[in-house]
VOKOL-451275 format. One line per 3 residues: number of its first residue (from 0); for each residue x negated, y negated, z of N, C-alpha, C, O, CB. Coordinates in steps of 0.05 Angstrom, whole numbers. Atoms other than C-alpha are relative to their C-alpha. Last residue first. Glycine has a CB too. Layout:
N
NUM) X Y Z X Y Z X Y Z X Y Z X Y Z  ... .
! end
This chain:
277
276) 1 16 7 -204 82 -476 27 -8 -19 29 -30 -29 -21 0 -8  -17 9 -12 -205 138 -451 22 -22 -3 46 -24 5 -11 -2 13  7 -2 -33 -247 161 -508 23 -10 10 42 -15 -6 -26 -18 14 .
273) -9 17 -18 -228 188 -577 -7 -3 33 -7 15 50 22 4 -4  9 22 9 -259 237 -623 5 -29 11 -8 -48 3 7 2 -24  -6 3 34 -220 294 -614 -10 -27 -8 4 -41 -23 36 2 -8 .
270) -14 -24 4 -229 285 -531 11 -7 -28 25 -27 -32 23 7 22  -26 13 24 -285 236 -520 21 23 -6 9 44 -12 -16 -11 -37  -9 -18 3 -337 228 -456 31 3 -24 52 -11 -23 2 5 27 .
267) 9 -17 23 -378 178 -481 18 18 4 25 27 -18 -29 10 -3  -6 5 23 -336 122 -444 -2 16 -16 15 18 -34 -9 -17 -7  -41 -2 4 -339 145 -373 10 4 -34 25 21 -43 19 -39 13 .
264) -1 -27 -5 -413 142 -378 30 15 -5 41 32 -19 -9 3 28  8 -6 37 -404 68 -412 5 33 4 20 45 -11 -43 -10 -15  35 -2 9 -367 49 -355 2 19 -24 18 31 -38 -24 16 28 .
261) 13 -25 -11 -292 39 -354 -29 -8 -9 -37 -24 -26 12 31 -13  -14 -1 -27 -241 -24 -361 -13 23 11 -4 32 33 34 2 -2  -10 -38 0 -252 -21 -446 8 5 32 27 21 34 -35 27 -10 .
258) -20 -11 -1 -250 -103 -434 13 35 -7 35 46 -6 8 -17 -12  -8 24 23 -321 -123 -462 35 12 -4 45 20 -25 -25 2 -38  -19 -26 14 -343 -68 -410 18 -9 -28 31 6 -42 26 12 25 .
255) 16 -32 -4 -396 -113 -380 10 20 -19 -4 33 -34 7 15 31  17 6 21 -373 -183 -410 -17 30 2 -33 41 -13 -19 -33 4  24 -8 -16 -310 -170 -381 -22 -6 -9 -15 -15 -31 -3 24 6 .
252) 11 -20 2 -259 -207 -430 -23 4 26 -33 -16 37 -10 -1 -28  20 -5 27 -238 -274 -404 -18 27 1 -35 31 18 -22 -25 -2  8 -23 -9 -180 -296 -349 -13 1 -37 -4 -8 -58 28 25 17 .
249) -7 -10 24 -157 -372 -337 -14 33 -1 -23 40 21 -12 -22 -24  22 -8 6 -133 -404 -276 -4 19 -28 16 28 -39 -7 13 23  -9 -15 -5 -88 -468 -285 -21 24 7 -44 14 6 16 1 -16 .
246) -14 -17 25 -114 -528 -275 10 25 2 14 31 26 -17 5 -21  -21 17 15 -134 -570 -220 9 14 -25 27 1 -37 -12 -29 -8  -15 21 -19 -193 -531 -205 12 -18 -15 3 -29 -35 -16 -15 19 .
243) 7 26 12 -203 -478 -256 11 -11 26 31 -2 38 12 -9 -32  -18 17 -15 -210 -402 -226 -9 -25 -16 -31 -26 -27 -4 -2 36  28 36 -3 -249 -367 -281 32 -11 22 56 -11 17 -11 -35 -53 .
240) -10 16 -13 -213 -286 -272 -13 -19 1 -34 -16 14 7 6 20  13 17 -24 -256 -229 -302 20 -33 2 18 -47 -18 -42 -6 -9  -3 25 2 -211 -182 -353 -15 -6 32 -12 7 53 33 -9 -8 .
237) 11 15 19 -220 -112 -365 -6 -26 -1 -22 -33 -17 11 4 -17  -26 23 22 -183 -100 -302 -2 -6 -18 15 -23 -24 7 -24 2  -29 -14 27 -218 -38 -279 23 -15 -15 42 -10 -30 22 21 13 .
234) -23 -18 -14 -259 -70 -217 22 9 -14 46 9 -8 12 -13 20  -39 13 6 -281 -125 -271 14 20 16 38 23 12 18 2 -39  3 36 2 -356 -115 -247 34 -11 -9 48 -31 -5 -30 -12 -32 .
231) -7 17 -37 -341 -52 -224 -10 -26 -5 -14 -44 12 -21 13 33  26 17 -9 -326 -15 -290 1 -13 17 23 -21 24 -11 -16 -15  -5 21 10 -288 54 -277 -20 -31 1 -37 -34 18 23 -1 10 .
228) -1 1 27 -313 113 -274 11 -18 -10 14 -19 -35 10 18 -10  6 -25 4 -327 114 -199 -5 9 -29 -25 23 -35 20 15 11  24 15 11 -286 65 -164 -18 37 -8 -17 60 1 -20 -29 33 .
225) 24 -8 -22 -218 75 -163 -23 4 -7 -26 7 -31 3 22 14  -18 11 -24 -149 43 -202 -27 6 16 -30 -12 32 34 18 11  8 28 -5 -186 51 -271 2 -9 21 -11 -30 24 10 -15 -11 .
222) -15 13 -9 -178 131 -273 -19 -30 3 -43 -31 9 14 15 24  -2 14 14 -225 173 -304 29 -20 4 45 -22 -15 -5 14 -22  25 14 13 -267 194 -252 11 -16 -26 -1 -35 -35 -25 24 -11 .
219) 8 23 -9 -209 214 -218 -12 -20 -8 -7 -44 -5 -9 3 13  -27 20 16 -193 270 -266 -3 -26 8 -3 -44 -9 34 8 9  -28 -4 -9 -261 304 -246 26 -22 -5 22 -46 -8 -2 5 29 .
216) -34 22 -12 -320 292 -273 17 22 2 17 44 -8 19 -28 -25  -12 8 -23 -379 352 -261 21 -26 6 29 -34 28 -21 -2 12  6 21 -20 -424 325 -317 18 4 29 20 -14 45 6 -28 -14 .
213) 26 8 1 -418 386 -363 -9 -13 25 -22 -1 42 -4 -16 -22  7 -25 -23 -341 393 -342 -28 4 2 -35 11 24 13 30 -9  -4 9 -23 -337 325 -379 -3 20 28 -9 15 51 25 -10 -4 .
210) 22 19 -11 -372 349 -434 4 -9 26 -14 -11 43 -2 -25 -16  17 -10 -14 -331 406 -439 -24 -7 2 -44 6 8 -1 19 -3  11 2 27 -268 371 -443 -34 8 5 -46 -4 23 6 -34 -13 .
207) 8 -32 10 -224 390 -380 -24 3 -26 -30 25 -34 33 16 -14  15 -21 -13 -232 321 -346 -5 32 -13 -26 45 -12 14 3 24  21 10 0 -207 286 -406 -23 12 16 -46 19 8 5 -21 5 .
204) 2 -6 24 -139 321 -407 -31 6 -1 -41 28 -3 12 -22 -18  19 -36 0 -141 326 -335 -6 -6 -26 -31 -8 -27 21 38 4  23 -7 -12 -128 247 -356 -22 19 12 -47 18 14 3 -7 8 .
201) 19 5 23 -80 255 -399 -31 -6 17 -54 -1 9 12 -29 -21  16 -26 16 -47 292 -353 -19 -10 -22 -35 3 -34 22 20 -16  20 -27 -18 -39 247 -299 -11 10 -21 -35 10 -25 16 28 18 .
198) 30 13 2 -31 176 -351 -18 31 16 -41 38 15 -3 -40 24  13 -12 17 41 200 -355 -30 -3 -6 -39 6 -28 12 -3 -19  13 -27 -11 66 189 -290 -18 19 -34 -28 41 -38 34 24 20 .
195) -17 -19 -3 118 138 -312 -9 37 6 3 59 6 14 -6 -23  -27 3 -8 87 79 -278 19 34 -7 31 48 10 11 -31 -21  -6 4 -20 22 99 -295 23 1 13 28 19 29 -8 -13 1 .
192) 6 -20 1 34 101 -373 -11 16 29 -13 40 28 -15 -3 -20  -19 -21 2 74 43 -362 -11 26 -5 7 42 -3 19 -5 -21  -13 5 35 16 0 -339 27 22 2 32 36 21 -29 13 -34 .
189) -23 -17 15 -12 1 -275 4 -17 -16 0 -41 -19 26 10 13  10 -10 25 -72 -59 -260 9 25 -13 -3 32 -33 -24 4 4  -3 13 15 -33 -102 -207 -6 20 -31 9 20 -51 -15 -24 9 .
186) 14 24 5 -29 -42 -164 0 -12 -26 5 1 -45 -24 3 7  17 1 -24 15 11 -134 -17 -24 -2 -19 -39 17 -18 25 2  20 -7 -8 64 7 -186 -7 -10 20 5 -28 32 -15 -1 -14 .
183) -2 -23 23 135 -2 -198 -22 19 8 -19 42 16 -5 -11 -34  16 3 11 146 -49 -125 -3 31 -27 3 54 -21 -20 -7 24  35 4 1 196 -39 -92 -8 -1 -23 6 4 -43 -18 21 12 .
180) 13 20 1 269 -71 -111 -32 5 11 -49 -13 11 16 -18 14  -6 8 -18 313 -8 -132 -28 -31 8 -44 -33 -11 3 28 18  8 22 1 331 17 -192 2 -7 26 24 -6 37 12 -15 -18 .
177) 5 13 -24 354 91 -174 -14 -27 -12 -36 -18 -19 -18 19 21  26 23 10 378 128 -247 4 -22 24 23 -37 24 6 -19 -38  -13 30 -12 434 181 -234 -31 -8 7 -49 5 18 26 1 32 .
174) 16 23 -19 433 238 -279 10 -9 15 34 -6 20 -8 -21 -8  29 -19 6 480 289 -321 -31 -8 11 -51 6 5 -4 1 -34  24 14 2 546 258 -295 -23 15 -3 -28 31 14 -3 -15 20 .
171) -10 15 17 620 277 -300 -23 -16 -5 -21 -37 -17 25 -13 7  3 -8 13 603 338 -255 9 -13 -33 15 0 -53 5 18 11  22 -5 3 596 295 -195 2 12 -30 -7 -6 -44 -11 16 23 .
168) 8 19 18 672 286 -198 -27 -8 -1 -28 -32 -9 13 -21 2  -11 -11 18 684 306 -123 -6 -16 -30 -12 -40 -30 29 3 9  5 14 35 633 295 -70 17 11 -19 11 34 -24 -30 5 -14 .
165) 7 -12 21 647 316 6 -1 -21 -23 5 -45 -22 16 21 -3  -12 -23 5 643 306 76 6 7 -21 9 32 -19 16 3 8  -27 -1 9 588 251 93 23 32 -4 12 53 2 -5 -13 -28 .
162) -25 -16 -4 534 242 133 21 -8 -13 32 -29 -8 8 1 25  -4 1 -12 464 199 99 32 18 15 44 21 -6 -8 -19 -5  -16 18 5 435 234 54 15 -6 27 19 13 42 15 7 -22 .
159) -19 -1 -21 369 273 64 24 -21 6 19 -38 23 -16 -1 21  2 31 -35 332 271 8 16 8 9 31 23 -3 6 -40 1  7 -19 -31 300 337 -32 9 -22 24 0 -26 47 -41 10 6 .
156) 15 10 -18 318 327 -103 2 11 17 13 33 19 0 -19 5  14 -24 -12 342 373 -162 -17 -21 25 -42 -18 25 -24 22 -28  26 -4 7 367 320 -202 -23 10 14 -47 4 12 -7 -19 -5 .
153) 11 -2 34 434 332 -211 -30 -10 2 -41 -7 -20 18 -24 -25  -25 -14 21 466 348 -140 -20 5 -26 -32 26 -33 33 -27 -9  11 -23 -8 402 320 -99 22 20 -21 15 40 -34 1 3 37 .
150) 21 -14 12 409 262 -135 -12 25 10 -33 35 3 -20 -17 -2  5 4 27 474 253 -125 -19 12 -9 -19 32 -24 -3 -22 -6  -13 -26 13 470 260 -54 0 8 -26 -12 29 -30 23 1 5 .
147) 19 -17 -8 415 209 -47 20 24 1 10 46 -4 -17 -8 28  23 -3 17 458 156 -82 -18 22 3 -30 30 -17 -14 -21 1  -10 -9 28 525 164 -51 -27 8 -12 -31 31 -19 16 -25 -18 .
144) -20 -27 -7 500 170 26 5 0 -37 -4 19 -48 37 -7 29  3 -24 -16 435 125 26 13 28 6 5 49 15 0 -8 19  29 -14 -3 441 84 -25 -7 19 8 -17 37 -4 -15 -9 9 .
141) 10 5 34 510 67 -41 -23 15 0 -25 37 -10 -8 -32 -12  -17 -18 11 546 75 33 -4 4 -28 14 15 -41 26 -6 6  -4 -30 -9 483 57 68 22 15 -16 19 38 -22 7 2 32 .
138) 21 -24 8 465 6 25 9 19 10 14 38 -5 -29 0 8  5 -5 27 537 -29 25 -26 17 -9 -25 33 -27 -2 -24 -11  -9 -29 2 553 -19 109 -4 2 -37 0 25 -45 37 6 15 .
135) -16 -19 -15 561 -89 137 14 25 -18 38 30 -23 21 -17 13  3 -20 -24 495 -115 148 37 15 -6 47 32 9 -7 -23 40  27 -24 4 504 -166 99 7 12 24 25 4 40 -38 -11 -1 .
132) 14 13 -5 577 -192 80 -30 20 12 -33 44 10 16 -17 16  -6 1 -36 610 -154 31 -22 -13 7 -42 -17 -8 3 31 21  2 32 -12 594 -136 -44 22 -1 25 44 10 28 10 -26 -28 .
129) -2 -2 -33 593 -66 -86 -5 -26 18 -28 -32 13 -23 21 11  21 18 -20 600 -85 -165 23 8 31 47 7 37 -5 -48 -13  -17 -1 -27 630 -29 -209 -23 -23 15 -48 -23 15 2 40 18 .
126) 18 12 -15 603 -33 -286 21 -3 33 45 -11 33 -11 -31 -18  2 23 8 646 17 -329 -20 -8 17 -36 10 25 24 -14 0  14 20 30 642 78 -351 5 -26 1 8 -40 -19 13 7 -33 .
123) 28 -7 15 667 113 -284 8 -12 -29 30 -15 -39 -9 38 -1  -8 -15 32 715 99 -236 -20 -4 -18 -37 -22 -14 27 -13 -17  17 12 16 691 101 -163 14 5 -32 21 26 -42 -31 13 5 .
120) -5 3 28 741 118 -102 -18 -15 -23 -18 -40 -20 21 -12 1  1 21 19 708 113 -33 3 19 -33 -12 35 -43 -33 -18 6  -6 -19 25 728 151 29 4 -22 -24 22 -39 -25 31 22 5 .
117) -6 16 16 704 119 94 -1 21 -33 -18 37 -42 -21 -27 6  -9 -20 21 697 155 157 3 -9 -31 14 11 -39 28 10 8  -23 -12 -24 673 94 197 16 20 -21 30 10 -39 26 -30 17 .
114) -37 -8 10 618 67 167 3 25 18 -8 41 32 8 12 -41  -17 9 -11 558 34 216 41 4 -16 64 -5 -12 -17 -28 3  3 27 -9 501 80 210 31 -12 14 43 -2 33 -11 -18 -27 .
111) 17 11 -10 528 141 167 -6 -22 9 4 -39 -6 -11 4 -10  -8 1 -22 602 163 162 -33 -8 25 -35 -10 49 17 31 2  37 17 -10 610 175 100 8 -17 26 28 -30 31 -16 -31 -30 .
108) 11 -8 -29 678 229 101 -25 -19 8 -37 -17 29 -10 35 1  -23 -3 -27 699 232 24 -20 -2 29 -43 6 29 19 37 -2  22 -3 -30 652 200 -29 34 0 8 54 -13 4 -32 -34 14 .
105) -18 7 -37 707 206 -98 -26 2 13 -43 14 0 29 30 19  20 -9 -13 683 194 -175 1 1 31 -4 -19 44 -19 -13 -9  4 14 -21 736 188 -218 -22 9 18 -26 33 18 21 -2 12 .
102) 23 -7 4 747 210 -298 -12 -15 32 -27 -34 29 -12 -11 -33  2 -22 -13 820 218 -309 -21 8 9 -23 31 15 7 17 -11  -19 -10 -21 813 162 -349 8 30 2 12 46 -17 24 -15 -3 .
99) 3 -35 6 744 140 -360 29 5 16 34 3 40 -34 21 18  14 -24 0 751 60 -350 5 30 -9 24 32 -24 -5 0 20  -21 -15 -8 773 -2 -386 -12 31 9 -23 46 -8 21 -1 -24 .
96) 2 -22 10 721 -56 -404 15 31 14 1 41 32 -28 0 -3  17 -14 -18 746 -122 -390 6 24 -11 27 31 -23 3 -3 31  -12 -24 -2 765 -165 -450 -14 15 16 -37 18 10 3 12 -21 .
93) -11 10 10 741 -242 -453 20 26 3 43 21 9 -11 -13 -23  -13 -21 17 688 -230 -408 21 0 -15 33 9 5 5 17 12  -8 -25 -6 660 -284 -372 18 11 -33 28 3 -54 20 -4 31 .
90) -29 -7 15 619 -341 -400 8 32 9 -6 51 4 -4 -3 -38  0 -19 7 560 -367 -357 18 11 -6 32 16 14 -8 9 10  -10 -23 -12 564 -435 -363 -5 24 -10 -9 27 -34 23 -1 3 .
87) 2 -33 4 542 -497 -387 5 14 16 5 5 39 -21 12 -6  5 -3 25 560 -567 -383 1 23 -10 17 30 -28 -19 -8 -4  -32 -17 14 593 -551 -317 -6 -7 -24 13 -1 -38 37 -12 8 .
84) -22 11 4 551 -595 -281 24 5 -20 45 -5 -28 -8 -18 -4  -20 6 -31 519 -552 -240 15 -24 -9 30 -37 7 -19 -9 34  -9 -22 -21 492 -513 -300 11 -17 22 29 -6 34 -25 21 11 .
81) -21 -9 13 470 -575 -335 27 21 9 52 17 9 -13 9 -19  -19 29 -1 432 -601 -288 19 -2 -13 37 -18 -8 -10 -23 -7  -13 3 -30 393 -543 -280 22 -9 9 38 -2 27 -12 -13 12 .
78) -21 -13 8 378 -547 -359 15 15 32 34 30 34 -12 21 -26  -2 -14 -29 356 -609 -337 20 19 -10 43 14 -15 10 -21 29  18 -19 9 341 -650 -405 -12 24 23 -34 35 25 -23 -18 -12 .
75) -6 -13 23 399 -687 -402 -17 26 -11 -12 44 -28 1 -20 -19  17 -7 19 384 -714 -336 12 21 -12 23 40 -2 -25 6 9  4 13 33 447 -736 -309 -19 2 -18 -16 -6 -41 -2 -26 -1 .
72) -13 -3 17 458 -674 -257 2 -22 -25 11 -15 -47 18 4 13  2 -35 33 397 -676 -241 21 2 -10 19 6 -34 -3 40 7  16 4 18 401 -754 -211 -7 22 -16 -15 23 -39 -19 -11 11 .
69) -19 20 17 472 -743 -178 -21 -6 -27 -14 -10 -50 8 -33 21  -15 -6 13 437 -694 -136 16 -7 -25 26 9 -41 6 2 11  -20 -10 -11 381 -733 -116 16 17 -14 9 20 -38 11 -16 8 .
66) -18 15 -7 316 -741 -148 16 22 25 11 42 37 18 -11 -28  10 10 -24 269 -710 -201 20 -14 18 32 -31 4 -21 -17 -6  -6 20 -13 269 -679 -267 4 -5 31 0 15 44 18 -6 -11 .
63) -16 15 7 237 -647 -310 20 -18 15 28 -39 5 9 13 -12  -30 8 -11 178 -630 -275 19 -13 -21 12 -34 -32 -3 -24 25  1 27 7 126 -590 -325 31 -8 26 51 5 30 6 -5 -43 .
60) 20 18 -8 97 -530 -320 12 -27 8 -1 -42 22 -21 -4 -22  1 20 -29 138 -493 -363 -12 -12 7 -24 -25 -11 1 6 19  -12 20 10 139 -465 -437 14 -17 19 32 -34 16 15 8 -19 .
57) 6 14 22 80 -424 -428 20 -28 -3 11 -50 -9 2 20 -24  20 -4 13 114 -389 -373 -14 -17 -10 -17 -35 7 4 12 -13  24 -5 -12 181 -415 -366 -19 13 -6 -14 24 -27 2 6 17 .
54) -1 -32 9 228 -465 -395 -23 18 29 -33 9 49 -19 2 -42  -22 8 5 229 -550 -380 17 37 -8 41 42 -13 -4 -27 -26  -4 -7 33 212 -530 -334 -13 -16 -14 -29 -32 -6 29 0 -13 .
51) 18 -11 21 214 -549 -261 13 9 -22 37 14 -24 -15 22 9  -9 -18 25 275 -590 -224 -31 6 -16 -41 -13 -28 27 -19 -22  15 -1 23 250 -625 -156 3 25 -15 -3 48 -8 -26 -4 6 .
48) -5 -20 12 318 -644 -110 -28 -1 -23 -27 -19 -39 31 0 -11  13 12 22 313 -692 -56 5 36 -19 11 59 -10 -39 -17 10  -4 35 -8 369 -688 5 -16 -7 -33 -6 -22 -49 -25 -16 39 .
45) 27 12 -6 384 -616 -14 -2 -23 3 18 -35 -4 -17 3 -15  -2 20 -28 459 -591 -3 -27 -5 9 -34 -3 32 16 14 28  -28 17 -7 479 -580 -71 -15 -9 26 -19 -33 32 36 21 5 .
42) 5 23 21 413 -546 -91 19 -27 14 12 -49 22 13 10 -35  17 21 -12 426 -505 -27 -14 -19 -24 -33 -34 -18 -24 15 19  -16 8 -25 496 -478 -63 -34 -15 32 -31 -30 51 25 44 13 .
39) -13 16 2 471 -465 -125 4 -15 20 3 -40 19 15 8 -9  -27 -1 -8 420 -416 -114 10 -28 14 2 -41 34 4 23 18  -16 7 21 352 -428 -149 30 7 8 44 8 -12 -9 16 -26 .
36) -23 -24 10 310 -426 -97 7 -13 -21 -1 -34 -29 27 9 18  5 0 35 237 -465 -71 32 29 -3 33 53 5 -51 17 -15  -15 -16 7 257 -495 -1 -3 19 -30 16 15 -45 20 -15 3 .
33) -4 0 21 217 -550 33 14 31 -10 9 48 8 -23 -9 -11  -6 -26 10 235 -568 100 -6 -4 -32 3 -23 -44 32 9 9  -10 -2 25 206 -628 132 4 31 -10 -12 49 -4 -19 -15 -18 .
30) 7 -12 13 220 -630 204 -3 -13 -35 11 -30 -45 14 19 7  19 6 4 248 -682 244 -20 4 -19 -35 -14 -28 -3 2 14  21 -2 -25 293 -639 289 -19 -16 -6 -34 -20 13 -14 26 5 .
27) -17 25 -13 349 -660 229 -19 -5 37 -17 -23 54 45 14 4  2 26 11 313 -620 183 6 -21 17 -4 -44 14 16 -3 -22  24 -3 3 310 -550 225 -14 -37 -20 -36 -46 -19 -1 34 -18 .
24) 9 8 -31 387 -570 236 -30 1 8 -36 -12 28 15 20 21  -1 21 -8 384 -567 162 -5 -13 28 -19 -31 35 19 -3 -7  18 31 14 352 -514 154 2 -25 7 -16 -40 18 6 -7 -26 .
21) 28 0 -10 394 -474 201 -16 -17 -4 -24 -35 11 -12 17 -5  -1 10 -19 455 -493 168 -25 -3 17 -36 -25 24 19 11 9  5 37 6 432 -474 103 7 -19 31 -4 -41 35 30 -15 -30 .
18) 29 8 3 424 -401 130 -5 -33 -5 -21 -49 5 -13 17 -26  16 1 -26 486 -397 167 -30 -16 -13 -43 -36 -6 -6 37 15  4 19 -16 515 -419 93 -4 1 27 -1 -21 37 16 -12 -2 .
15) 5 24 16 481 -363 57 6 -28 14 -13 -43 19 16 3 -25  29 -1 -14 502 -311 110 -13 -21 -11 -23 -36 6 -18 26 -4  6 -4 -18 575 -324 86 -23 -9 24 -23 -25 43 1 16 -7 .
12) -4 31 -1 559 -331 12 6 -12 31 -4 -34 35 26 -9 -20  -18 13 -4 524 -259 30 1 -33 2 -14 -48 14 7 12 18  -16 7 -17 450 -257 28 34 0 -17 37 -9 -39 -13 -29 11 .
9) -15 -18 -23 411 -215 -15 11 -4 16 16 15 30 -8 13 12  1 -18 13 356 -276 -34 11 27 10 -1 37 29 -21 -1 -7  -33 1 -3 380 -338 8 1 29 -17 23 40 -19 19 -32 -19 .
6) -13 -25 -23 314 -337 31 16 1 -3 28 3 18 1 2 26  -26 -10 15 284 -361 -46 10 21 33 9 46 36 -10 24 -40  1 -4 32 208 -388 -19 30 23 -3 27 47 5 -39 17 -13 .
3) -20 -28 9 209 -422 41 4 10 -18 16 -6 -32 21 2 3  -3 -12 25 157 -473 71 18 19 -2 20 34 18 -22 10 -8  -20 -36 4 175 -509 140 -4 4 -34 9 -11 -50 49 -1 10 .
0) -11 -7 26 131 -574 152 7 30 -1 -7 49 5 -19 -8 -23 .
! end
């Protein structure tokens, strides 16, 4: 049995059908393949098809429906089934949005990895989608050569972009905002005050307070992520984990730290009347 969970993810339509091919010939050896995606095109070419939902979260769980192809698309209550049968759709644009004129953004000369001098035109205020088959040349000429110049332009960075010869129309931008697919935080138990680096200072904060300089903490001490000031019976999660068999698992206050996520020591220390907490 072959498990796979969503490999069609970042493929070219292209690379997409190598990949179903594979499978299949990985099916046809005998095998069972199971597949968990949501792209269209190995729905289409599954032998059995199991549809979850009927929603998700809370408002999943549940198979809606079950079968062949022919059998999701008649369940009514397959909002899967709907979608590939042209019930619903994702509705395009009725008016496309017209860009900045006179307002262009040139890469001259990129020339990292596998482009070949390549001089790319961008027009600005609208949405630009980059697409080709994989491997051939979209991070590097986005990520690595547009994107890391950029930010060395306007946001005072330090990367090393990949070779190019110049940038014109930089000065039609006061940022440039990197979304990219690692991970936010380091571990399950960041929050946004983590994430955006604001949790450092509030935490010297705490260290500087002259109780805390009393006892020798240091900023560390009041962090949840490491052991030390935080509580170790919930390892800083407030919450203890009940595995249920056959069910789902469920999670219930600490009973140590009754979810504050620090020891008590940790706790007294208070800046204006407030702890870490």
């Amino acid at each position: 049995m072959y498990v796979l969970d969503e490999p069609s993810i970042g493929l070219h339509q292209r690379d997409n059908e190598r990949l179903l091919g594979t499978l299949k010939h990985l099916r046809d050896l005998g095998n069972t393949v199971i597949v968990v995606e949501h792209d269209e095109d190995a729905i289409r070419h599954a032998d059995h098809i199991v549809d979850m939902g009927p929603g998700a979260g809370e408002h999943g769980g549940e198979i809606v429906a079950e079968g062949n192809l022919a059998d999701i698309l008649a369940c009514a209550g397959s909002l899967t089934g709907q979608y590939l049968a042209g019930a619903q759709a994702i509705a395009l644009p009725r008016e496309r949005r017209q860009p900045r004129e006179g307002r262009v953004l040139k890469l001259t000369g990129a020339s990292g990895n596998n482009l070949r001098d390549v001089t790319l035109a961008l027009p600005t205020g609208i949405m630009v989608c980059v697409t080709g088959v994989s491997g051939s040349g979209k991070s590097t000429l986005i990520n690595d050569t547009l994107h890391a110049a950029l930010a060395n332009m306007l946001n005072g960075a330090a990367l090393e972009p990949a070779p190019f010869t110049a940038i014109d129309g930089e000065e039609f931008f006061d940022k440039i905002v990197n979304v990219d697919q690692s991970p936010i935080g380091r571990t399950p138990r960041s929050n946004p005050a983590t994430y955006t680096g604001l949790f450092t200072p509030i935490r010297e904060l705490f260290a500087g307070t002259p109780q805390a300089r009393e006892r020798g903490y240091e900023p560390g001490r009041f962090s949840f992520n490491v052991k030390g000031g935080r509580c170790e019976a919930c390892q800083g999660d407030g919450m203890i984990k009940v595995e249920m068999h056959f069910l789902p698992d469920i999670y219930v206050p600490c009973d140590v730290c009754h979810g504050q996520r620090y020891n008590r020591e940790t706790l007294e220390v208070e800046y204006k009347g407030r702890n870490i907490h």
